[in-house]
C-alpha positions as CSV (number, residue, x, y, z in Angstrom):
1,X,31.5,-3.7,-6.0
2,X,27.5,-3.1,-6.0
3,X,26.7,-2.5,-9.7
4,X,23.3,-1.4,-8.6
5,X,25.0,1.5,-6.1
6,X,26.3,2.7,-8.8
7,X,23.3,3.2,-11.4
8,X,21.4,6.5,-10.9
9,X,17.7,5.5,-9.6
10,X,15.1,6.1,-12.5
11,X,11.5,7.2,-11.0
12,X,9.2,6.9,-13.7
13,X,5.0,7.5,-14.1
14,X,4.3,4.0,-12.8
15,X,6.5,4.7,-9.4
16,X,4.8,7.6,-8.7
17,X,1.4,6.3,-9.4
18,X,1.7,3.8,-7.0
19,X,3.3,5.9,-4.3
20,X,0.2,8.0,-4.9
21,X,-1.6,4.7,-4.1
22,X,0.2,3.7,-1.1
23,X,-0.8,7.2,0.4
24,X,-4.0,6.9,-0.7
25,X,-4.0,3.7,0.8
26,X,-2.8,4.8,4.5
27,X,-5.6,7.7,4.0
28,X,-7.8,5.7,3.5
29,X,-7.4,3.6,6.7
30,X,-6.8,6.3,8.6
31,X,-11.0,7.8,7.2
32,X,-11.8,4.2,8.1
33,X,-10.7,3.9,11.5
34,X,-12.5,7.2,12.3
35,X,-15.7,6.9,10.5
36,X,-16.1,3.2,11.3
37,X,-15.8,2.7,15.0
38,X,-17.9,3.8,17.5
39,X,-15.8,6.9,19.9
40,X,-12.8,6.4,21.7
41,X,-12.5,3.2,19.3
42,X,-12.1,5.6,16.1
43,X,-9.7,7.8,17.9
44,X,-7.5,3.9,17.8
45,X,-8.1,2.5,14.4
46,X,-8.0,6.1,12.8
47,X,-4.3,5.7,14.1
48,X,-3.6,2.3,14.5
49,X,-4.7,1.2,11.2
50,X,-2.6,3.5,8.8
51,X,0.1,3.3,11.6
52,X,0.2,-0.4,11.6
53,X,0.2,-0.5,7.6
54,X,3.3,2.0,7.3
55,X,5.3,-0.6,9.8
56,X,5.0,-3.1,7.6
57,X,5.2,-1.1,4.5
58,X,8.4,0.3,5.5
59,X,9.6,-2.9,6.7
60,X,8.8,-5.8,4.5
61,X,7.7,-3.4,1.1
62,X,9.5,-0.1,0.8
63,X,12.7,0.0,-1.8
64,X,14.7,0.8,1.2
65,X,13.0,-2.1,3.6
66,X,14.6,-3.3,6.8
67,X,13.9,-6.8,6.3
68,X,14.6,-8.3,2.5
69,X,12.2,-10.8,1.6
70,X,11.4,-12.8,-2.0
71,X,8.8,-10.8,-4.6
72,X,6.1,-13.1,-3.8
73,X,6.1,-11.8,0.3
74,X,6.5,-8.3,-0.9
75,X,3.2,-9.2,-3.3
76,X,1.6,-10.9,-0.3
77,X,2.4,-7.2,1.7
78,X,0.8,-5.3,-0.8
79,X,-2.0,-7.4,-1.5
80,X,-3.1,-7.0,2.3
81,X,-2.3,-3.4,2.6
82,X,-3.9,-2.3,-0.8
83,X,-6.6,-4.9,-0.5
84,X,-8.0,-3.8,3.5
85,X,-7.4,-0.2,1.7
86,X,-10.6,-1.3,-0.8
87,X,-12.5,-3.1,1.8
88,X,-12.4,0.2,4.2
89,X,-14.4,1.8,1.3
90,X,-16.7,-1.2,0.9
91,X,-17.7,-1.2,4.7
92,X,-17.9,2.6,4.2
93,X,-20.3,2.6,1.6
94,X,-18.5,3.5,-1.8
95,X,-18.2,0.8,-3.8
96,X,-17.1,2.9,-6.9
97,X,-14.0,4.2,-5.2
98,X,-13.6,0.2,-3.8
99,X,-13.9,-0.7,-7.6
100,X,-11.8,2.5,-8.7
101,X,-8.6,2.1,-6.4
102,X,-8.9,-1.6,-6.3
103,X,-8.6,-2.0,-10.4
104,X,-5.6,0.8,-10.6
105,X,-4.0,-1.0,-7.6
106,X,-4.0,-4.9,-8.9
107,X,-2.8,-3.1,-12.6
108,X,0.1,-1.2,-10.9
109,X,1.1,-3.7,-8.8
110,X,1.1,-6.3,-11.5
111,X,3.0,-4.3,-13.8
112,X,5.6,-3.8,-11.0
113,X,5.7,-7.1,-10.2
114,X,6.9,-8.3,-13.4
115,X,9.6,-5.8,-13.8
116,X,10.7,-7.8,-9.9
117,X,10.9,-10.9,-11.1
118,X,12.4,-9.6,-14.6
């Protein structure tokens, strides 16, 4: 039997915090699509872009993903994701919230990264 299945699941600050990031993160690809492209291109990245990074969130990242790989390609998924999430505000002008959400994402994730390979 799965002794995992059976232990209730504990959120705690940090989880929350960096589900707040990962939404921040699709947002913020989503504002880059549109802002960034000239028309009828915005209209695709505005989509495409936060569309593209749930896929692979959900299959390669999420707690629940469809395909299970190591920590260190879950890292490398977040590092893209969270990472083209700070370059969009670079290329858009705001370094401070580049600086901002790039600092509280490498902390989070490695803080959650050592409790995976705990």
């Amino acid at each position: 039997m799965n002794e995992q299945a059976t232990q209730p699941v504990r959120i705690g600050p940090l989880d929350v915090l960096r589900f707040l990031l990962e939404l921040f993160a699709f947002f913020t690809l989503g504002l880059w699509g549109f802002v960034a492209w000239p028309p009828f291109l915005n209209v695709v990245f505005g989509i495409g872009a936060p569309l593209f990074a749930i896929v692979l969130w959900g299959l390669f990242r999420s707690p629940k993903a469809v395909i299970s790989i190591d920590p260190f390609g879950k890292a490398l998924v977040e590092i893209v994701i969270m990472g083209s999430a700070a370059l969009a505000w670079l290329v858009m002008g705001q370094w401070i919230v580049a600086i901002v959400f790039g600092v509280i994402a490498v902390v989070t994730g490695v803080i959650s990264g050592r409790k995976d390979f705990a």
